[in-house]
C-alpha positions in Angstrom: -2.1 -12.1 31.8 -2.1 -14.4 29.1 -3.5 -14.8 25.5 -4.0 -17.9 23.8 -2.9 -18.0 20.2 -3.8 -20.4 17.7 -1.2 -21.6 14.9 -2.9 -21.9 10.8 -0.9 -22.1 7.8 -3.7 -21.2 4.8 -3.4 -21.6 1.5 -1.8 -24.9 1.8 -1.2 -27.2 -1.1 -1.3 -30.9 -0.9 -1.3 -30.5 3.2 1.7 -28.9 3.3 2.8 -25.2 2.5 1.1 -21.9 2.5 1.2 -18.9 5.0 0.8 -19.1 9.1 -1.2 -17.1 10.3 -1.9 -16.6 14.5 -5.0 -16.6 15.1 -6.1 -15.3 18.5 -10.4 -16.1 19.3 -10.9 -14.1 22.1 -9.7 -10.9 21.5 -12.0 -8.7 23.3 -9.6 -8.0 26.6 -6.8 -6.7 24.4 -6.2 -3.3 23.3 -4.4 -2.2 20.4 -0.8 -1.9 21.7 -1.5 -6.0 23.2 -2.5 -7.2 20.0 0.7 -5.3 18.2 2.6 -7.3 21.3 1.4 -10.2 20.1 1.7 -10.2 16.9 5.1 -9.0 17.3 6.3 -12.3 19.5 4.6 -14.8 16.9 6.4 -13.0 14.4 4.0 -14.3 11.3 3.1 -11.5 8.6 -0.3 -11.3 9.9 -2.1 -12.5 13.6 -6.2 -11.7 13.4 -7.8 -11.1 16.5 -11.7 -12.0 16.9 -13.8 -9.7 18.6 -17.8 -9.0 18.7 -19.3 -6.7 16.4 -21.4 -4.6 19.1 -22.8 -2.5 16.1 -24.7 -5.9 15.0 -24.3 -9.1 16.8 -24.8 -11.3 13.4 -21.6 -9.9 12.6 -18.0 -11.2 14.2 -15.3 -8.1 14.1 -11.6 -9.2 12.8 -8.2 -6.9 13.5 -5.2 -7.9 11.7 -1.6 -7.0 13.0 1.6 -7.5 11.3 4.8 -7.2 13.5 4.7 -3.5 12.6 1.1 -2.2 12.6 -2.3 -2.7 11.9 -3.3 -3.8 8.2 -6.9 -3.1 7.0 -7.6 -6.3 5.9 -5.2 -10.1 5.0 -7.2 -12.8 3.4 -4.7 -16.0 4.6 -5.7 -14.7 8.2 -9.1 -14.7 7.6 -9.3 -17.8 5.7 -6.9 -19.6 9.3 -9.7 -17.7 11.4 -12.3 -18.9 9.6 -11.5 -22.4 9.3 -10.2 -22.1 13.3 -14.2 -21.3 14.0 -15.3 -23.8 12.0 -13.0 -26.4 14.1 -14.7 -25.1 16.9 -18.0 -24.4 15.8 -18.6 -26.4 12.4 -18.7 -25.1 8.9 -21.0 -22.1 7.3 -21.1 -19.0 6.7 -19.3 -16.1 9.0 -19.9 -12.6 8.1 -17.2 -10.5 9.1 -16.6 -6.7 9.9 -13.0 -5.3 8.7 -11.5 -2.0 8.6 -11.7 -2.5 4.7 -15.4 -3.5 5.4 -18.0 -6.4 5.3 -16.9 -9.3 4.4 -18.2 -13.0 4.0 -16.3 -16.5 4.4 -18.5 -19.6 3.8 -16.3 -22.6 5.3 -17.0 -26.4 4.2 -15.8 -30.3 4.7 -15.1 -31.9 7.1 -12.9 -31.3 9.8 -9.4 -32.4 9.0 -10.1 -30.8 5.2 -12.4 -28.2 5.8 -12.1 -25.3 2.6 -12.7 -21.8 3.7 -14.1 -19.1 0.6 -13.8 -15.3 1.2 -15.7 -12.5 -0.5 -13.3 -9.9 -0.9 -14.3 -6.1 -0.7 -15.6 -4.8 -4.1 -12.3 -4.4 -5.8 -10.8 -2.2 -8.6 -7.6 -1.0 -10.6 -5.9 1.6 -11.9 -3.0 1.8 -14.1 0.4 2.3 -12.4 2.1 5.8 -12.3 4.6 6.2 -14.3 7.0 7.8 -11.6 6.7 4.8 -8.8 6.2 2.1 -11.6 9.8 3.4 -12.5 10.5 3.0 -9.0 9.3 -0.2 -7.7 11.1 -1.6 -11.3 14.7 -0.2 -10.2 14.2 -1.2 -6.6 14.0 -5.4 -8.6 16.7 -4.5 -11.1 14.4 -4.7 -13.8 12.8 -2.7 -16.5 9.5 -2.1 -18.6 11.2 -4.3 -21.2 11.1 -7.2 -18.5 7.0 -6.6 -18.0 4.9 -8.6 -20.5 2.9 -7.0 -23.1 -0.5 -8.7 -22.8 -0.2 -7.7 -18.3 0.2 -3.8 -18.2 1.2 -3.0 -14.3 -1.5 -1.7 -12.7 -2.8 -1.0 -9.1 -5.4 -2.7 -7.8 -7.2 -2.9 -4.3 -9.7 -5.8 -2.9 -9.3 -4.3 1.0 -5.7 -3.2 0.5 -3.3 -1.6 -2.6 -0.9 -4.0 -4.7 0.9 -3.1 -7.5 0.5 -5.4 -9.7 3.9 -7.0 -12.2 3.5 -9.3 -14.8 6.9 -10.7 -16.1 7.5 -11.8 -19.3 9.3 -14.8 -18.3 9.4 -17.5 -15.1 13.3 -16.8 -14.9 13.2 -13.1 -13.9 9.9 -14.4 -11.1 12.3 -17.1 -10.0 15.0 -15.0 -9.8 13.3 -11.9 -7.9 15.6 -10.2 -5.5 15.3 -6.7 -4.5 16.5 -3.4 -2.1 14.6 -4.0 0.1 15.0 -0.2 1.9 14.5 1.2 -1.9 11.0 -1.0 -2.4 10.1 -0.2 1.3 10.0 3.8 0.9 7.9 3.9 -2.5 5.8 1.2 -1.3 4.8 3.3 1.9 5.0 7.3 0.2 2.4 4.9 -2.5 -0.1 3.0 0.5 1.0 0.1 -1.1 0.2 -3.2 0.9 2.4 -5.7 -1.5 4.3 -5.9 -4.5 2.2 -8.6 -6.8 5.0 -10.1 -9.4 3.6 -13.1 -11.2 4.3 -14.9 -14.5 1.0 -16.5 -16.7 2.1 -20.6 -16.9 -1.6 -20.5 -19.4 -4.6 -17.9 -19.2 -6.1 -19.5 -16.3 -2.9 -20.7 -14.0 -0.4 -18.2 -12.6 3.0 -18.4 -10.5 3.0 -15.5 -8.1 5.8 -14.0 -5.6 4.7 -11.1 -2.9 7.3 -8.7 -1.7 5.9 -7.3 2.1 8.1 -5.1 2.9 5.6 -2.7 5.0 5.0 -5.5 7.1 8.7 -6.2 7.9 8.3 -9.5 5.6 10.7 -10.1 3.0 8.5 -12.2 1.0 4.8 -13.4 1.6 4.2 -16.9 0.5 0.6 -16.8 0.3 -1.3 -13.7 0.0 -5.1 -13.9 -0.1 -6.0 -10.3 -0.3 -3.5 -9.8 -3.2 -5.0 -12.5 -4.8 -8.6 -10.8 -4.5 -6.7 -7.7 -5.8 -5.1 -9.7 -8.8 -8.8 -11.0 -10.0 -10.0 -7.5 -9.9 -7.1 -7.0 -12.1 -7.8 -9.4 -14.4 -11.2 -8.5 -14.9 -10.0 -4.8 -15.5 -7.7 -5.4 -18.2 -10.2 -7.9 -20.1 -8.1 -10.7 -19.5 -8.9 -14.3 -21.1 -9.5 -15.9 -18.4 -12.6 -14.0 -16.3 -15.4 -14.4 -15.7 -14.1 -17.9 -14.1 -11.3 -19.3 -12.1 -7.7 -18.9 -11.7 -5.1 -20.6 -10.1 -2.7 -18.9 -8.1 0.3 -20.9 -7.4 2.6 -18.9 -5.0 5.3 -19.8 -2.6 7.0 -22.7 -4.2 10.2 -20.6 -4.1 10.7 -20.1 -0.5 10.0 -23.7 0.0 5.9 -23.2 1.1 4.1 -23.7 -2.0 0.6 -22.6 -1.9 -2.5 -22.6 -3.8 -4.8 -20.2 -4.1 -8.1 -19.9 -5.9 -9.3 -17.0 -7.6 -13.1 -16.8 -8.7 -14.4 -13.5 -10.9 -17.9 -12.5 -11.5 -18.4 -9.9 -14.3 -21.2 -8.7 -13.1 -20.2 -8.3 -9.2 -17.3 -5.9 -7.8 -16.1 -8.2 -5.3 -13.8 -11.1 -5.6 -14.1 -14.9 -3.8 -10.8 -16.6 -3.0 -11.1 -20.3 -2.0 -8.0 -22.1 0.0 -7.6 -24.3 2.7 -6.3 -24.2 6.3 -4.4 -26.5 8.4 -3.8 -26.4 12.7 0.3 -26.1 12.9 2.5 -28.0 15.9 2.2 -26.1 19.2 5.1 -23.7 20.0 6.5 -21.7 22.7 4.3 -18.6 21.8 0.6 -20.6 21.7 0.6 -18.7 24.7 2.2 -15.0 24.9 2.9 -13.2 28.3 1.4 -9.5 28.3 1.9 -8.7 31.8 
């Protein structure tokens, strides 16, 4: 037996960049331990597998896999499923059942430049504990004095926990190295998805960097569901810049810079994050051998 698997980098930025993403359409032979298998031989953070919602049949059922386990919810695969559909398909809307629950993507364009926009689970945030904060900060090599004032850390969710690590200068960001054992255990004793370190460039454009160790990732280059998480954020701490857009720059440092596009509503829990998607080369795993 064979499953075919698809190839999407998302987020990218100027055609070139952002996150891959397998993307597997026809999901519904597979059981959990062949969709770990498979997302374990394409070896991306995240492979989404489509299956039908048989609770409602307007609604399409996505399962996201890192190599390690499953993950509730990852917005770069959804936005590289989405736009996947609408190569097959056409643009619209898809609404979409997670294990973080409903979501909507509306994707747009045409085909080689087709934009995908998520709605994000209604999202929130809490401040950090002081405890794991203290952590998470020794696990980078840095302390509260390396945190800016006007970004207090915090822990927000749009479908999965982040931590949330505004820097008080683009050195320490580009310089981010970290135990990765040390950041590992407080990450998974907190349920934390990611570690969300970015630096404000102005009030409405940030540079990002997102630490995955529970997904056996040393560093994500393009995180849409942190990115929902970080708007929440925003919009808890009274920041400037919401309601509105932000910019998310993020993997420029590992050589896949992305772009990601935050939108906040005051008046609505959830978050929309807008990218785009792009069909990668075939490679030895578009097809992976379960038998």
């Amino acid at each position: 037996m064979t499953t075919e698997v698809l190839r999407y980098s998302a987020f990218t930025r100027d055609g070139t960049g952002g996150n891959p993403a397998g993307v597997v359409l026809n999901a519904h032979c597979l059981d959990e331990a062949q969709m770990l298998s498979v997302a374990e031989a394409i070896g991306y953070s995240e492979t989404a597998f489509v299956l039908p919602d048989e609770s409602d049949p307007r609604r399409t059922r996505l399962r996201y896999f890192s190599p390690k386990a499953e993950v509730a919810f990852c917005g770069h695969a959804t936005i590289a499923t989405a736009v996947a559909l609408a190569h097959q398909a056409g643009p619209g809307e898809l609404l979409l059942t997670t294990m973080a629950g409903p979501i909507s993507v509306v994707t747009q364009g045409a085909r080689e430049s087709i934009t995908a926009t998520l709605t994000s689970p209604p999202a929130h945030s809490r401040a950090a504990g002081r405890s794991s904060l203290g952590r998470a900060l020794a696990a980078f090599g840095w302390t509260a004095a390396d945190l800016a004032d006007a970004y207090p850390p915090h822990v927000a969710f749009a479908g999965n926990h982040h931590l949330m690590l505004g820097l008080r200068s683009e050195d320490l960001l580009a310089d981010l190295s970290y135990d990765y054992d040390a950041l590992a255990t407080v990450m998974a004793e907190q349920s934390w998805t990611t570690v969300n370190a970015f630096w404000a460039e102005s009030t409405s454009t940030f540079q990002a960097r997102n630490p995955f160790p529970p997904g056996g990732v040393v560093e994500d280059p393009a995180t849409g569901a942190a990115a929902a998480a970080f708007g929440g954020y925003l919009r808890a701490i009274g920041h400037d810049g919401v309601p509105g857009r932000v910019e998310v720059l993020q993997g420029h440092h590992m050589g896949a810079p992305s772009r990601l596009l935050v939108d906040v509503d005051p008046d609505r829990a959830v978050v929309r994050v807008t990218g785009t998607a792009t069909r990668l080369a075939l490679s030895p795993y578009d097809e992976v051998d379960l038998a």
